[in-house]
C-alpha positions, 0 to 999 in steps of 0.5 A: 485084779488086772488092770489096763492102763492108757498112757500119753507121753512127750518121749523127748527126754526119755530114753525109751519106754523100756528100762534101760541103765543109761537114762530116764524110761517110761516104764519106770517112771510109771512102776515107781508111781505105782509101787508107791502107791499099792507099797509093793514093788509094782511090774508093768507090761506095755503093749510094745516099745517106743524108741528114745525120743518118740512119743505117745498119745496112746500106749498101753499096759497093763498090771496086778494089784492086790485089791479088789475094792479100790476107787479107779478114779480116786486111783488115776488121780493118784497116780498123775499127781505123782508122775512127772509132767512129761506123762500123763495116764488117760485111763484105768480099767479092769480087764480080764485075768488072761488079758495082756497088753501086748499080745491081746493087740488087734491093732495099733496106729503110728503117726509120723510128722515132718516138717517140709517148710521152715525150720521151726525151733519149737517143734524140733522135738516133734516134727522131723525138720525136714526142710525140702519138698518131697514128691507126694504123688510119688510117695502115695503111690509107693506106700500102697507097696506096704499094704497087706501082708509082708515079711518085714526083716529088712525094716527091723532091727528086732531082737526077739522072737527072730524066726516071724518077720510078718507082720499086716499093714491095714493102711498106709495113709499120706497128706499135706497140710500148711508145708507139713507132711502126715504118715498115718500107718495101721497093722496088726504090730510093729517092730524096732525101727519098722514104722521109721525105716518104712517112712524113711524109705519113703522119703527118698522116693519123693526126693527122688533118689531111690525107686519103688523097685528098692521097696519091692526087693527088701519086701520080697527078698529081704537081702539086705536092710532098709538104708534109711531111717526118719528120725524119732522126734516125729514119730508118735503112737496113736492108739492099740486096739484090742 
């Protein structure tokens, strides 16, 4: 039985979802749970990565067990009273046999949170401490430069399936509230880096310092790579819809 898995985490002291030798993951965090409990060695597969220090109130994967009989809710609470607290599984359901949690995605949610005002010590692993106004008439305008579809190399520093840059963004949403900057970005996938480079970018056009024409050259010649990249801390994954 294949089931699909919603799962919220604080990324700060992870070094990504993915294993990886040099520090706590997601990924594995989740598999040992899981293998423990099913007392079989337990892969998951998530809907895509998320770097060292970003967060997640809606990443999601998927795995196989054994049993076709097993409670789900008995089950999830299982898992999170085994998980460390930094996560937190919201939900567990059956799904198809072909289902996949990456590559069954229709559509996934970024978030990213900066902090215009002062520095504020308690959200330092959650919102980007900027700390300087940034022209937000200027960074709407340029964020429509995105929407559509695009090759995206310039925005990437991906590593696989190197031959299709293109990716869609749906929408590309910018607010202010109380000194805090909101980016909200739908498409049909993203890759390393991308939602990071693509908001950083944007912060240099409301500091004034780059013009919406750099935007439009990496978009439509990809010669060279985006400069500029915001922070982890303030980047979160929303949802994946399917």
């Amino acid at each position: 039985m294949r089931l699909l898995g919603v799962v919220s985490y604080d990324g700060s002291l992870f070094v990504g979802w993915q294993i990886q030798p040099n520090g706590r993951s997601v990924e594995e965090e989740i598999e040992k749970v899981l293998s423990k409990i099913l007392n079989n060695k337990t892969k998951i597969y998530g809907s895509g990565r998320t770097d060292a220090k970003v967060h997640a109130l809606g990443q999601t994967f998927h795995f196989d067990i054994d049993k076709e009989d097993i409670d789900l809710g008995k089950f999830l609470y299982s898992i999170n009273s085994l998980l460390p607290e930094d996560i937190h599984i919201i939900s567990l359901k059956k799904v198809d046999n072909d289902f996949h949690a990456r590559f069954s995605s229709k559509r996934k949610t970024y978030k990213y949170i900066l902090n215009m005002g002062e520095y504020n010590p308690f959200e330092r692993n959650y919102v980007f401490q900027f700390q300087r106004k940034l022209d937000i008439n200027k960074i709407s305008e340029a964020a429509k430069l995105f929407i559509g579809e695009h090759n995206f190399k310039s925005f990437t520093a991906k590593e696989e399936d190197e031959n299709n840059y293109i990716r869609e963004i749906y929408s590309l949403n910018v607010s202010e509230d109380n000194n805090k900057l909101f980016f909200e970005i739908s498409g049909n996938g993203f890759m390393r880096y991308m939602v990071r480079n693509i908001v950083g970018a944007l912060i240099e056009i409301g500091l004034g310092k780059i013009e919406q024409s750099y935007i439009e050259t990496l978009l439509n010649k990809q010669t060279f790579c985006c400069q500029y990249r915001a922070k982890a801390c303030g980047l979160y994954l929303i949802d994946v819809i399917y």
